[in-house]
PyMOL Python script that loads the backbone (N, CA, C, O; Angstrom):
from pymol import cmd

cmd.read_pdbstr("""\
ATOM      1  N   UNK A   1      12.843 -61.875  39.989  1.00  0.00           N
ATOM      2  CA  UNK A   1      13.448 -60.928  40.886  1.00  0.00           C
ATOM      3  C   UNK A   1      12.990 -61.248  42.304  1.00  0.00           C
ATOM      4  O   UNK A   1      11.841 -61.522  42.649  1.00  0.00           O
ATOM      5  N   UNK A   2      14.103 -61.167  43.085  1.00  0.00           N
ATOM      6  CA  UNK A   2      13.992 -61.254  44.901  1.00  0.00           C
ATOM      7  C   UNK A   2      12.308 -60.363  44.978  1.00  0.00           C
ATOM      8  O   UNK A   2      11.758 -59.554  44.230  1.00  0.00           O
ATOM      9  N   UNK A   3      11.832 -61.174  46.587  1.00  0.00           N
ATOM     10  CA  UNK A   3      11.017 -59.824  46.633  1.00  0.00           C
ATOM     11  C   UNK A   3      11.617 -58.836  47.631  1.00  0.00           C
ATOM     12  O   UNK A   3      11.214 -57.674  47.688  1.00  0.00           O
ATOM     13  N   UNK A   4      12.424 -59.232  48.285  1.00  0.00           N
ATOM     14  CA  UNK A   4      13.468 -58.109  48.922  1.00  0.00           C
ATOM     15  C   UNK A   4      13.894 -56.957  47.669  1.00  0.00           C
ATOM     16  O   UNK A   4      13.827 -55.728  47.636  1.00  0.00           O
ATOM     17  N   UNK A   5      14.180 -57.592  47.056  1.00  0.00           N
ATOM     18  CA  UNK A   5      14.938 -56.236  45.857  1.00  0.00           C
ATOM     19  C   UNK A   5      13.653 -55.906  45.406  1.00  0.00           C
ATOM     20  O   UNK A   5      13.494 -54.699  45.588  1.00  0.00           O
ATOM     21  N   UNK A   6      12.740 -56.380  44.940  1.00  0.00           N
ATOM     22  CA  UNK A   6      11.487 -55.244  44.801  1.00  0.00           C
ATOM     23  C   UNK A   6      10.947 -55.059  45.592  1.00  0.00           C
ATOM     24  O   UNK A   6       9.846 -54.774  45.120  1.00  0.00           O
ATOM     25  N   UNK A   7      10.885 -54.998  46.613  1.00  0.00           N
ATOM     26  CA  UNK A   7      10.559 -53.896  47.805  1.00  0.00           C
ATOM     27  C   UNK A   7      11.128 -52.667  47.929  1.00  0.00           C
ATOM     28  O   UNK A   7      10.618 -51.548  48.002  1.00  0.00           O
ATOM     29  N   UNK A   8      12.720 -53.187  47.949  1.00  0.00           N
ATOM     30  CA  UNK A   8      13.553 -51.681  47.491  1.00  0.00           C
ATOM     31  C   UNK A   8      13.042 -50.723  46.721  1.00  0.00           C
ATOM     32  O   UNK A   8      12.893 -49.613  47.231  1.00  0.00           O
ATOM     33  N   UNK A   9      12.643 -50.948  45.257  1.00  0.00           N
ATOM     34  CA  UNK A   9      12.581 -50.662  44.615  1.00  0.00           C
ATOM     35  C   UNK A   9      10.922 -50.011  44.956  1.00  0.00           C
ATOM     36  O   UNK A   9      11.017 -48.784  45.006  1.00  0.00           O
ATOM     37  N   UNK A  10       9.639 -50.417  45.170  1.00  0.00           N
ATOM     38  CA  UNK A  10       8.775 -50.200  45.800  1.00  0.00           C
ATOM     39  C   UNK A  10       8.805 -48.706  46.851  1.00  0.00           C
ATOM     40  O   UNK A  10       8.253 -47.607  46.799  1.00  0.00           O
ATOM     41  N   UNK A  11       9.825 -49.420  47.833  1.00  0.00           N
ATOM     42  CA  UNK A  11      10.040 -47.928  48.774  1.00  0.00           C
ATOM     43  C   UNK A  11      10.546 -46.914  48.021  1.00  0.00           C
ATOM     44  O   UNK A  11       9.737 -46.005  47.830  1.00  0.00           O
ATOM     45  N   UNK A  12      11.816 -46.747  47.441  1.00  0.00           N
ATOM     46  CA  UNK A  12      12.303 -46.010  46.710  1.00  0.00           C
ATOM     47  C   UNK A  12      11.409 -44.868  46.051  1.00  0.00           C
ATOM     48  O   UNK A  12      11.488 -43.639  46.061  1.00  0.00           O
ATOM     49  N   UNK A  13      10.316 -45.993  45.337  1.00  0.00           N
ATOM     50  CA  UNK A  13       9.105 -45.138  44.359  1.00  0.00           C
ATOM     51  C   UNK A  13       8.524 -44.027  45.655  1.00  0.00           C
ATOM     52  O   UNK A  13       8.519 -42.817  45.429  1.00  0.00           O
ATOM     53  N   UNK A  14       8.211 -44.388  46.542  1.00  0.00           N
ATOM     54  CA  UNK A  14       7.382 -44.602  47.859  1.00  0.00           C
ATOM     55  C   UNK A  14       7.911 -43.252  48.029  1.00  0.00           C
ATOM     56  O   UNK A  14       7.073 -42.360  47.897  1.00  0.00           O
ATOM     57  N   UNK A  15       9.211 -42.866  48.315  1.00  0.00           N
ATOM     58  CA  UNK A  15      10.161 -42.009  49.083  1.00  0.00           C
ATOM     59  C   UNK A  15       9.700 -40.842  48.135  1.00  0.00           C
ATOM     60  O   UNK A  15       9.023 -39.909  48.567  1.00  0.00           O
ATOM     61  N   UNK A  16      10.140 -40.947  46.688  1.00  0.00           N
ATOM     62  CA  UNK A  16      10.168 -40.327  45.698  1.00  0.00           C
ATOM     63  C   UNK A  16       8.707 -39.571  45.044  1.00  0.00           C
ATOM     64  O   UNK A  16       8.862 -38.871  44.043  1.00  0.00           O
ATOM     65  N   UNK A  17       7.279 -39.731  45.637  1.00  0.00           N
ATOM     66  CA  UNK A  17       6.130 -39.495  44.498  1.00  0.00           C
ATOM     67  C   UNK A  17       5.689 -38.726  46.171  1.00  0.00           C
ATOM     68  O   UNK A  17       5.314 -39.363  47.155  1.00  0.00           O
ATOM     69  N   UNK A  18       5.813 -37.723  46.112  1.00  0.00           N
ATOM     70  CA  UNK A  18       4.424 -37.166  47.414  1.00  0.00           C
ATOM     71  C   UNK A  18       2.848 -36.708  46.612  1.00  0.00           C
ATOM     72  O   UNK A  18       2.279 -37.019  45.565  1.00  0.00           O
ATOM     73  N   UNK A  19       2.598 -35.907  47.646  1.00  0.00           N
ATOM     74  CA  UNK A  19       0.969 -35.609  47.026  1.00  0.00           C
ATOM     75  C   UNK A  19       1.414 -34.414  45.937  1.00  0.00           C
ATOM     76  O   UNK A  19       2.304 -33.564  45.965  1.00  0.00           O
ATOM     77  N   UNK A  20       0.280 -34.782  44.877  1.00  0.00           N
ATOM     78  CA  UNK A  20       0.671 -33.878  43.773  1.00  0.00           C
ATOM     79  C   UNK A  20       1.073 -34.533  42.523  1.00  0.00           C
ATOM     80  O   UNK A  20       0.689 -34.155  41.416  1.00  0.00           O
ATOM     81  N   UNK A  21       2.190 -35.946  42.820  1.00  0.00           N
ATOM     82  CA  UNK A  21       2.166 -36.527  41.668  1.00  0.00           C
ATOM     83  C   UNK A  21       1.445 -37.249  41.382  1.00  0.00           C
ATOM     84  O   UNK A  21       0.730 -37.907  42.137  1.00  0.00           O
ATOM     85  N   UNK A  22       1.495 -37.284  39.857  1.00  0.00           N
ATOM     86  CA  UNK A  22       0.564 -38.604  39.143  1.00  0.00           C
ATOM     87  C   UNK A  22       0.486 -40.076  39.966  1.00  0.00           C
ATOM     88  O   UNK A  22      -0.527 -40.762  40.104  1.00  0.00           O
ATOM     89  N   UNK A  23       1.497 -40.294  40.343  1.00  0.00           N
ATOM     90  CA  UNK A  23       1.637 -41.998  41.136  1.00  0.00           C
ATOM     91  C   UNK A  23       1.607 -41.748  42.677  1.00  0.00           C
ATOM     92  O   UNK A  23       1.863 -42.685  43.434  1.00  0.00           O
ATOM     93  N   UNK A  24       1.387 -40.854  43.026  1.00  0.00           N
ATOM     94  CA  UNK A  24       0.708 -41.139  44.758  1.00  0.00           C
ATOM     95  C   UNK A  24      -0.058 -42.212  44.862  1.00  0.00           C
ATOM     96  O   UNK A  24      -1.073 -42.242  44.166  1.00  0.00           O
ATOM     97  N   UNK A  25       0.163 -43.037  45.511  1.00  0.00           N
ATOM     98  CA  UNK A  25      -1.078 -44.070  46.363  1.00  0.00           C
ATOM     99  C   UNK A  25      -1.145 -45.168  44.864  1.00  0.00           C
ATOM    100  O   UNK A  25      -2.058 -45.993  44.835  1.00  0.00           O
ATOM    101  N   UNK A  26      -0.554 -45.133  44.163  1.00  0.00           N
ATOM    102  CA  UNK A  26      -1.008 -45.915  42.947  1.00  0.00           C
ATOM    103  C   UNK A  26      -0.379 -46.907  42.335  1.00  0.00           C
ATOM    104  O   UNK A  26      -0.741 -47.589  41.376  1.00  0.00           O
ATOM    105  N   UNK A  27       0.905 -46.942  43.167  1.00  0.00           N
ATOM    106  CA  UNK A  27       1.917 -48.037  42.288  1.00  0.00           C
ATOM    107  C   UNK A  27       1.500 -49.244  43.356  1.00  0.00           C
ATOM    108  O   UNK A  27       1.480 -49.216  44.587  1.00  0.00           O
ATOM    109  N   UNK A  28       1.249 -50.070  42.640  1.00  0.00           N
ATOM    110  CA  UNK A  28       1.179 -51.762  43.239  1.00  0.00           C
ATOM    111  C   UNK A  28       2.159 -52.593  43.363  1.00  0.00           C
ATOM    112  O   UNK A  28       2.347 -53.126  44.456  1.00  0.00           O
ATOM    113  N   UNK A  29       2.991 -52.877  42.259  1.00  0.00           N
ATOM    114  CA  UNK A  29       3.866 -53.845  42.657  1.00  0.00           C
ATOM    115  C   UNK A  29       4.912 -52.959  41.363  1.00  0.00           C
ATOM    116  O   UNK A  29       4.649 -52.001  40.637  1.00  0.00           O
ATOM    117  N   UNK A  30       6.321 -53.922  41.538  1.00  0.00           N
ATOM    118  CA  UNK A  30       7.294 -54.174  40.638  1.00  0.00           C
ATOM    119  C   UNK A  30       7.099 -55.106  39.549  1.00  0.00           C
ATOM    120  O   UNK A  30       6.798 -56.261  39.848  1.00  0.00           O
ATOM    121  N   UNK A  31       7.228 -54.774  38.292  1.00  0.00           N
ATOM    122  CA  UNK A  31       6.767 -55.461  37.321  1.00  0.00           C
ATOM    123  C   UNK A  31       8.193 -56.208  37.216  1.00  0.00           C
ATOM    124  O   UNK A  31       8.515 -57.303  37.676  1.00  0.00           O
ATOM    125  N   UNK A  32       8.974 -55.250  36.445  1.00  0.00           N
ATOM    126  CA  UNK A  32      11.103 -55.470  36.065  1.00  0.00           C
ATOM    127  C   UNK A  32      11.578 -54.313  36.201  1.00  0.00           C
ATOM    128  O   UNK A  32      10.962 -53.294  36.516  1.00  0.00           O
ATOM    129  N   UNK A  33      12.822 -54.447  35.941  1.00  0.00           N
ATOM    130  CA  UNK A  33      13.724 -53.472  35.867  1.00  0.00           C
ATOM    131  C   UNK A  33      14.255 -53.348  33.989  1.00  0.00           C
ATOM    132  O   UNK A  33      14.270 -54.319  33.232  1.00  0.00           O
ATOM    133  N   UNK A  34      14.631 -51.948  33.603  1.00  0.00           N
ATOM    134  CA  UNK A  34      15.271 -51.745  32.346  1.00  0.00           C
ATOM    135  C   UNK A  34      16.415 -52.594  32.634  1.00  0.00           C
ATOM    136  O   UNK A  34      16.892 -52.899  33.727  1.00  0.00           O
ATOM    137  N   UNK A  35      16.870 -53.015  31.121  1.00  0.00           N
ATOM    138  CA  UNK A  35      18.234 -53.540  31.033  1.00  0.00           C
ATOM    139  C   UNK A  35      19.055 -52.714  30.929  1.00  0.00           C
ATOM    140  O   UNK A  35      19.941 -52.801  31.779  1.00  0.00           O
ATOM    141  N   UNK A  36      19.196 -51.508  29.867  1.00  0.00           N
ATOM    142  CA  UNK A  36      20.223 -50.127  29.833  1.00  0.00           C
ATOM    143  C   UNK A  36      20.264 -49.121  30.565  1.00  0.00           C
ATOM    144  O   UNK A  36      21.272 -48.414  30.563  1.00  0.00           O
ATOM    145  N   UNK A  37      19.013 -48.789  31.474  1.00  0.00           N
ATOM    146  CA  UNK A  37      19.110 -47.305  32.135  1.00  0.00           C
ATOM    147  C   UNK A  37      18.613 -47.888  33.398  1.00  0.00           C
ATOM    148  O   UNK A  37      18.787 -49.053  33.755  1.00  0.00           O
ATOM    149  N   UNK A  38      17.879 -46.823  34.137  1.00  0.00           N
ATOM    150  CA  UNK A  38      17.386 -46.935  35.208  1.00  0.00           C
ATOM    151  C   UNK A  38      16.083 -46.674  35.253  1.00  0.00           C
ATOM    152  O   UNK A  38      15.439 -46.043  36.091  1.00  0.00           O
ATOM    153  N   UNK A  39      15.702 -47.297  34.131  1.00  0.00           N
ATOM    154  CA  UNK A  39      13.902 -47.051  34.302  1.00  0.00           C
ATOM    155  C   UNK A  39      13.646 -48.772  34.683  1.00  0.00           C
ATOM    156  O   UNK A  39      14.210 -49.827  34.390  1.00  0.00           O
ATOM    157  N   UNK A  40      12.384 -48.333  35.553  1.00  0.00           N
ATOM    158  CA  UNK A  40      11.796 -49.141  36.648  1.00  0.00           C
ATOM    159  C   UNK A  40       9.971 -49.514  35.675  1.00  0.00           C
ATOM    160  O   UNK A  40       9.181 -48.587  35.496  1.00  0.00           O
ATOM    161  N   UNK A  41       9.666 -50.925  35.214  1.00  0.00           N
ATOM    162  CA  UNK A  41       7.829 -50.890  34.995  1.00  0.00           C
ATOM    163  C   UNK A  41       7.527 -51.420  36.471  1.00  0.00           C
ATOM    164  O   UNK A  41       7.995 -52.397  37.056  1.00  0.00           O
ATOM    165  N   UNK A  42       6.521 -50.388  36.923  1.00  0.00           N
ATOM    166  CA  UNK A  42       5.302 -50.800  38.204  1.00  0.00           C
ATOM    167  C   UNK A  42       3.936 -51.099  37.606  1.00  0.00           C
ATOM    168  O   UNK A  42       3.621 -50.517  36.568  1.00  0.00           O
ATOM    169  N   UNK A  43       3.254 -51.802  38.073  1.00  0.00           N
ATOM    170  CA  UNK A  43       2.039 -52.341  37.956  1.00  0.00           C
ATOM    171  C   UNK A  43       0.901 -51.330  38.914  1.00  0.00           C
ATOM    172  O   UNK A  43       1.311 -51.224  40.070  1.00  0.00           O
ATOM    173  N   UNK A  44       0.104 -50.879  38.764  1.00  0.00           N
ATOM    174  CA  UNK A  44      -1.181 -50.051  39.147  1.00  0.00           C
ATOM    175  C   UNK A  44      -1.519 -50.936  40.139  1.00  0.00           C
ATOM    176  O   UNK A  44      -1.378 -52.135  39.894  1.00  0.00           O
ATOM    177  N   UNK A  45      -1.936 -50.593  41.207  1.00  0.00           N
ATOM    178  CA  UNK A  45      -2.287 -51.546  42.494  1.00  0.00           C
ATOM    179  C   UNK A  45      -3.964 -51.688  41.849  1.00  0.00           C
ATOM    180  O   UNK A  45      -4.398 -52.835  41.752  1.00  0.00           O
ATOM    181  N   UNK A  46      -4.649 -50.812  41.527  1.00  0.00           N
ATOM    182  CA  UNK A  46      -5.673 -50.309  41.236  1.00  0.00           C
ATOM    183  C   UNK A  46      -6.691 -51.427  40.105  1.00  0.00           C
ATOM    184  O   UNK A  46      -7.719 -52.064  40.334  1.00  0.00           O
ATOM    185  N   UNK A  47      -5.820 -51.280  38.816  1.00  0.00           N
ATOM    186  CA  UNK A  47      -6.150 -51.719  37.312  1.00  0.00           C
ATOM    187  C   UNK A  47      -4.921 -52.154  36.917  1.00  0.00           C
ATOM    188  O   UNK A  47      -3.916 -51.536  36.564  1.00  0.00           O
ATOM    189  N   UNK A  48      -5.227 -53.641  37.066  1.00  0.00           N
ATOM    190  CA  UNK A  48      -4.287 -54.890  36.393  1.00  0.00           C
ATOM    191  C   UNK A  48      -4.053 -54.439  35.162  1.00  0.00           C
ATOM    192  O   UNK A  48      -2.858 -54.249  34.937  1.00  0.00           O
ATOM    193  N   UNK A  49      -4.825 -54.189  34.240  1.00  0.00           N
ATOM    194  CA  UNK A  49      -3.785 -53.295  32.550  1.00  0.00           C
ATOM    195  C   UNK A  49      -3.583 -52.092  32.906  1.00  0.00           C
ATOM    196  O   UNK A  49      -4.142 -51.358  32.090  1.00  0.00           O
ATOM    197  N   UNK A  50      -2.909 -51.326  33.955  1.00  0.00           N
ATOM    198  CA  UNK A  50      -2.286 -49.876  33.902  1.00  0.00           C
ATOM    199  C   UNK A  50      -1.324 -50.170  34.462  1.00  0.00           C
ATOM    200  O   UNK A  50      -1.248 -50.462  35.655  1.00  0.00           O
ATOM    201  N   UNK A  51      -0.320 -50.128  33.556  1.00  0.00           N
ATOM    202  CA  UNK A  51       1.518 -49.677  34.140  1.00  0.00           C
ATOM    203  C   UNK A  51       2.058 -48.518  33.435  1.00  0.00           C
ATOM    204  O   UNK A  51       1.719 -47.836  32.468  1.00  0.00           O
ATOM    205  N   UNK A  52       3.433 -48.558  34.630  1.00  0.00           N
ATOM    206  CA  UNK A  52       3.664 -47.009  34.688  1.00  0.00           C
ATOM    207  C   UNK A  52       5.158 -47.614  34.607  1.00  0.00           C
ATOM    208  O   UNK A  52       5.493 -48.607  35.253  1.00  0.00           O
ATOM    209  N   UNK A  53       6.257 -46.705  33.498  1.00  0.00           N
ATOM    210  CA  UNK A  53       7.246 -46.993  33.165  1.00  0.00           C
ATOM    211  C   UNK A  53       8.258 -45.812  34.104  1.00  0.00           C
ATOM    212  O   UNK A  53       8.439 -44.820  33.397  1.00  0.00           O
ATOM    213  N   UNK A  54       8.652 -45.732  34.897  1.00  0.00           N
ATOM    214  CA  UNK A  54       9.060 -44.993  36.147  1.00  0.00           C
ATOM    215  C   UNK A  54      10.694 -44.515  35.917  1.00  0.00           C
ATOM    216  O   UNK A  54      11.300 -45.584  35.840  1.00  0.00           O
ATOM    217  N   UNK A  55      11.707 -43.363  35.769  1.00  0.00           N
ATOM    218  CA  UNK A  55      12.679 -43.149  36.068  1.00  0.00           C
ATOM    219  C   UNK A  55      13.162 -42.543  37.172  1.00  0.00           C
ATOM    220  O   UNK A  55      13.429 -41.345  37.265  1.00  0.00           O
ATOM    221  N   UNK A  56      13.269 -43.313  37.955  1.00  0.00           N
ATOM    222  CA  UNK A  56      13.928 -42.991  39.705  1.00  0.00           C
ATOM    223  C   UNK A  56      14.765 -41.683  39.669  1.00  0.00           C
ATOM    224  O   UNK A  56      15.403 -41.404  38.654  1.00  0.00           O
ATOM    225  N   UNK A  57      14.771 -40.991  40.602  1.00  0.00           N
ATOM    226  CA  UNK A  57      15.341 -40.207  40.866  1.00  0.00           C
ATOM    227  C   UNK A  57      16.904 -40.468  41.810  1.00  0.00           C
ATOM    228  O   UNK A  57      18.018 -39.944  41.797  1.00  0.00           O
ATOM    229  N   UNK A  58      16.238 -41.572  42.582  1.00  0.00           N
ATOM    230  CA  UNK A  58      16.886 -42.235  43.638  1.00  0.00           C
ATOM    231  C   UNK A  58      17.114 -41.166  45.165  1.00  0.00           C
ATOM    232  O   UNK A  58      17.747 -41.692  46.080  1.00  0.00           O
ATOM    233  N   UNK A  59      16.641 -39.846  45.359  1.00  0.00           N
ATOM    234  CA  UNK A  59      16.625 -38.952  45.712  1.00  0.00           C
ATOM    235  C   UNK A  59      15.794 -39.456  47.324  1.00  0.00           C
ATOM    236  O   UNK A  59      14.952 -40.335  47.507  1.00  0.00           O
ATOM    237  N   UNK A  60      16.390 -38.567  48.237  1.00  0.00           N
ATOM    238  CA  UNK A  60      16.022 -38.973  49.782  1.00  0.00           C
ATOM    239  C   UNK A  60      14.823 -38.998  50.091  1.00  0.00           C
ATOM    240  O   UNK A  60      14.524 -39.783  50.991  1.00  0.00           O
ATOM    241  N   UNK A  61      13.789 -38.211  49.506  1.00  0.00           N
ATOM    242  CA  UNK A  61      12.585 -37.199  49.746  1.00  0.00           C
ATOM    243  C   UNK A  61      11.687 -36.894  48.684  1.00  0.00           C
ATOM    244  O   UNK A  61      12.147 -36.627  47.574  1.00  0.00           O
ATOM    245  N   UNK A  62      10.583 -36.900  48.871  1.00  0.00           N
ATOM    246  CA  UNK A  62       9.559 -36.607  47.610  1.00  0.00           C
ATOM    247  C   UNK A  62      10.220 -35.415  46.843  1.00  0.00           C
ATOM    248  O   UNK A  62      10.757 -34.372  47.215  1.00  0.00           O
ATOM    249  N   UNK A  63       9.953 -36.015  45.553  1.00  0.00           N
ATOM    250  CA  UNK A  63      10.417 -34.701  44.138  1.00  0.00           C
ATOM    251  C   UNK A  63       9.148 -33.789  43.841  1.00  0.00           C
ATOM    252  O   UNK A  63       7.959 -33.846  44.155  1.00  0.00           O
ATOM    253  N   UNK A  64       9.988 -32.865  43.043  1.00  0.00           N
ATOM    254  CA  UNK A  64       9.162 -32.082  42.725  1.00  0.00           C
ATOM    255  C   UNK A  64       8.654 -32.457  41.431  1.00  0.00           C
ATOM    256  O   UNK A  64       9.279 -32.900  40.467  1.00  0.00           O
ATOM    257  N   UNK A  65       7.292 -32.183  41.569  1.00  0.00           N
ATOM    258  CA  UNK A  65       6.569 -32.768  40.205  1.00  0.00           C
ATOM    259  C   UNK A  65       6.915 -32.481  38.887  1.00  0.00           C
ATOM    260  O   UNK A  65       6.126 -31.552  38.718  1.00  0.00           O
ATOM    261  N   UNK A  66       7.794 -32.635  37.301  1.00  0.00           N
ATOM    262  CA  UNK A  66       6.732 -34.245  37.152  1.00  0.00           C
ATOM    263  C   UNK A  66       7.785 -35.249  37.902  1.00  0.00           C
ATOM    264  O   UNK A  66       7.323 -36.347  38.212  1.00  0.00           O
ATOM    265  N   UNK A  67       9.260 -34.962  38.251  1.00  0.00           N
ATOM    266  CA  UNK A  67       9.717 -36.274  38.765  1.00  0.00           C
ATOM    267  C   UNK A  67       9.536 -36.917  39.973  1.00  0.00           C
ATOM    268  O   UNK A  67       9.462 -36.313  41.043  1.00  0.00           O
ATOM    269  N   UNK A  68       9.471 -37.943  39.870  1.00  0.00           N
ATOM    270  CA  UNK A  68      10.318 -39.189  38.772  1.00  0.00           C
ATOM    271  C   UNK A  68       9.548 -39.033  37.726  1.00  0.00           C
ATOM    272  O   UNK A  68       8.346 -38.786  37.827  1.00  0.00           O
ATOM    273  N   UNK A  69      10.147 -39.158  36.650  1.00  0.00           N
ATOM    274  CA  UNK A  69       9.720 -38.914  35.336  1.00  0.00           C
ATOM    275  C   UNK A  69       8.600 -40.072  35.293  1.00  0.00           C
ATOM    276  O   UNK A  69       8.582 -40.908  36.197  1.00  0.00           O
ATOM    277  N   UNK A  70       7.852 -40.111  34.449  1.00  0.00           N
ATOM    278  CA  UNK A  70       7.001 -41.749  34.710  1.00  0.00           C
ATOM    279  C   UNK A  70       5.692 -41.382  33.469  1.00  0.00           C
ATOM    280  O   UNK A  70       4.992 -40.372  33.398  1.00  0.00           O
ATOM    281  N   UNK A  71       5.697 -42.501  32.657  1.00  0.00           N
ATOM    282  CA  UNK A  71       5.190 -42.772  30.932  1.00  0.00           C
ATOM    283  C   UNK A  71       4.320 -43.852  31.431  1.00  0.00           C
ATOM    284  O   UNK A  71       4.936 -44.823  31.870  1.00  0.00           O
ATOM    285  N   UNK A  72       2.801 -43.925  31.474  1.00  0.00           N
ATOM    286  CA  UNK A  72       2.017 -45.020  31.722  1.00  0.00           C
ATOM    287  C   UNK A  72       1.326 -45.564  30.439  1.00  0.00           C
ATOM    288  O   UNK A  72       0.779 -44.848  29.600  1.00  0.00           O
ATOM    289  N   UNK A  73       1.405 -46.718  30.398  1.00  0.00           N
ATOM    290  CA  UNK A  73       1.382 -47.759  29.663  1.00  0.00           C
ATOM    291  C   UNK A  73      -0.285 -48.315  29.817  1.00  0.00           C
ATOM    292  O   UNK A  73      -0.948 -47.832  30.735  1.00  0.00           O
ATOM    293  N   UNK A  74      -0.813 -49.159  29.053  1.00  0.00           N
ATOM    294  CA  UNK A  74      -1.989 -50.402  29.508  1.00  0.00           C
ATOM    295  C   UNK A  74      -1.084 -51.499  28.791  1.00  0.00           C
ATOM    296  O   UNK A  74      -0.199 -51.334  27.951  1.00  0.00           O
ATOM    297  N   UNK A  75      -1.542 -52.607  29.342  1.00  0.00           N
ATOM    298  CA  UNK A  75      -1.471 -54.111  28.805  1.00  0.00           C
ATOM    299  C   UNK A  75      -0.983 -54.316  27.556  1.00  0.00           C
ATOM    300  O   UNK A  75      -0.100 -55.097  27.202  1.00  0.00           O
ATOM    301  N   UNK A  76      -1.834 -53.306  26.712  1.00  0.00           N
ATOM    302  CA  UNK A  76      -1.783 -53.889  25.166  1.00  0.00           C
ATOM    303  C   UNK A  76      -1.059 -53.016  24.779  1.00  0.00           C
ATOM    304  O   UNK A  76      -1.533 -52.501  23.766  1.00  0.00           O
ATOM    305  N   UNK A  77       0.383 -52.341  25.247  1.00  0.00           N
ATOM    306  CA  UNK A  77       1.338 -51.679  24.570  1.00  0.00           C
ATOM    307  C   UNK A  77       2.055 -52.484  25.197  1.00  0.00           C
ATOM    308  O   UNK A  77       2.856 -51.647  24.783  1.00  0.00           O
ATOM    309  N   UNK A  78       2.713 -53.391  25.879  1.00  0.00           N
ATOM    310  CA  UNK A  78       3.349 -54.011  26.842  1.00  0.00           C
ATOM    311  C   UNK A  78       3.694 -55.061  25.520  1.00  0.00           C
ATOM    312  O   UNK A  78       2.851 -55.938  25.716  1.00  0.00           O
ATOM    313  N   UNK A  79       4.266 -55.373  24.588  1.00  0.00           N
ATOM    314  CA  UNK A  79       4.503 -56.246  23.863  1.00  0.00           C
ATOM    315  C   UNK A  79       6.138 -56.858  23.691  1.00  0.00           C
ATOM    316  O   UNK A  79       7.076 -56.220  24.170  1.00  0.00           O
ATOM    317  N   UNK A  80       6.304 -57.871  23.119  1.00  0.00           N
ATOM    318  CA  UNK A  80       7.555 -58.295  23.315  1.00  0.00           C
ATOM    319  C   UNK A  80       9.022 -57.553  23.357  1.00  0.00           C
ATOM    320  O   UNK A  80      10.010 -57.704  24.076  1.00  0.00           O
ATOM    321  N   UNK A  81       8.681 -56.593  22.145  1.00  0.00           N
ATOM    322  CA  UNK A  81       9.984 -56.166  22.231  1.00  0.00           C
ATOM    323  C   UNK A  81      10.221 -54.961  23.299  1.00  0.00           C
ATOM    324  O   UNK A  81      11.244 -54.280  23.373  1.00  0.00           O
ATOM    325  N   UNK A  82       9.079 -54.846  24.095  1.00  0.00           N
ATOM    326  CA  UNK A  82       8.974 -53.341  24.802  1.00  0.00           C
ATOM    327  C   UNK A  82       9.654 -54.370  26.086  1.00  0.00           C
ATOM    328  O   UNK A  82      10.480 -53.900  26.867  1.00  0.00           O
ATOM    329  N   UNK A  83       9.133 -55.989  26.190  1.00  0.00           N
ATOM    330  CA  UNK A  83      10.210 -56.245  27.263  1.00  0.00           C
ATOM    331  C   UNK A  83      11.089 -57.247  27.418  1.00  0.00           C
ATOM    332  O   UNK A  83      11.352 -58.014  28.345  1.00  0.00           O
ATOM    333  N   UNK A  84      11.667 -57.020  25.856  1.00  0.00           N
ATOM    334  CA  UNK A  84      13.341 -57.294  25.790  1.00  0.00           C
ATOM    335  C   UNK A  84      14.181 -55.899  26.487  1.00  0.00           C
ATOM    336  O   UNK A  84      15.408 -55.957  26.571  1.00  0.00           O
ATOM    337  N   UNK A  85      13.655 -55.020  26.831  1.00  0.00           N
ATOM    338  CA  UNK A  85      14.475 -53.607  27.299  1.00  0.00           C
ATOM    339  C   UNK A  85      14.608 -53.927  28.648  1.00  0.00           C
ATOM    340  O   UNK A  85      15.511 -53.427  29.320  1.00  0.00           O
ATOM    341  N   UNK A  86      13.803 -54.706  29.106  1.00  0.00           N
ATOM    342  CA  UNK A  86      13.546 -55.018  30.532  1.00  0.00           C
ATOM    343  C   UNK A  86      13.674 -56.322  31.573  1.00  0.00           C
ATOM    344  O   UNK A  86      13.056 -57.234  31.025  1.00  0.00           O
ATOM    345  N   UNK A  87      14.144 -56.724  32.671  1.00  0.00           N
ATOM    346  CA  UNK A  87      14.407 -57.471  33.165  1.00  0.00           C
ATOM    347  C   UNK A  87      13.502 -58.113  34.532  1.00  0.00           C
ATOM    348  O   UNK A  87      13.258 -57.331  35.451  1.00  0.00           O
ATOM    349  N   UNK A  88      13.293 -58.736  34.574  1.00  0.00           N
ATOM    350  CA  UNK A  88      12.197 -59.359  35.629  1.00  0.00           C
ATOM    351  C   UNK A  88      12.496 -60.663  35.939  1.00  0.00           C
ATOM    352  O   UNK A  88      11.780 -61.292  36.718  1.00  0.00           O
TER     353      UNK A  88
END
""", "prot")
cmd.dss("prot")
cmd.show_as("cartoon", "prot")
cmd.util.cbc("prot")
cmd.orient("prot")
């Protein structure tokens, strides 16, 4: 993936998590994108095995908590078929 298009995707998160949610200050990078929906994996800027499986809101302005919906992961659930769902 471009790193222009994950930047997008980066800000987007950015726009979307104010203080209060779980992922303030915490998403590091773009891992992929889902192949069927619009869920987004980010990587923990923090801890290289913590990702966070993210559904955008796509919304102008920080949401209200819990969205963006968002399911965090470590390393060792990250297995093949979890990213055949996903594109990178």
């Amino acid at each position: 993936m471009a790193s222009e298009e994950a930047a997008l995707y980066v800000a987007q998160l950015a726009k979307e998590v104010g203080p209060g949610h779980s992922l303030f200050g915490r998403v590091g990078r773009l891992v992929a994108l889902a192949v069927r929906d619009d869920d987004v994996l980010f990587q923990d800027q923090d801890a290289s095995d913590q990702f966070y499986v993210v559904h955008l809101t796509y919304g102008p302005a920080p949401q209200e908590p819990p969205f963006p919906w968002v399911s965090p992961l470590r390393l060792a659930d990250l297995d093949r078929d979890f990213f055949m769902e996903f594109r990178g």
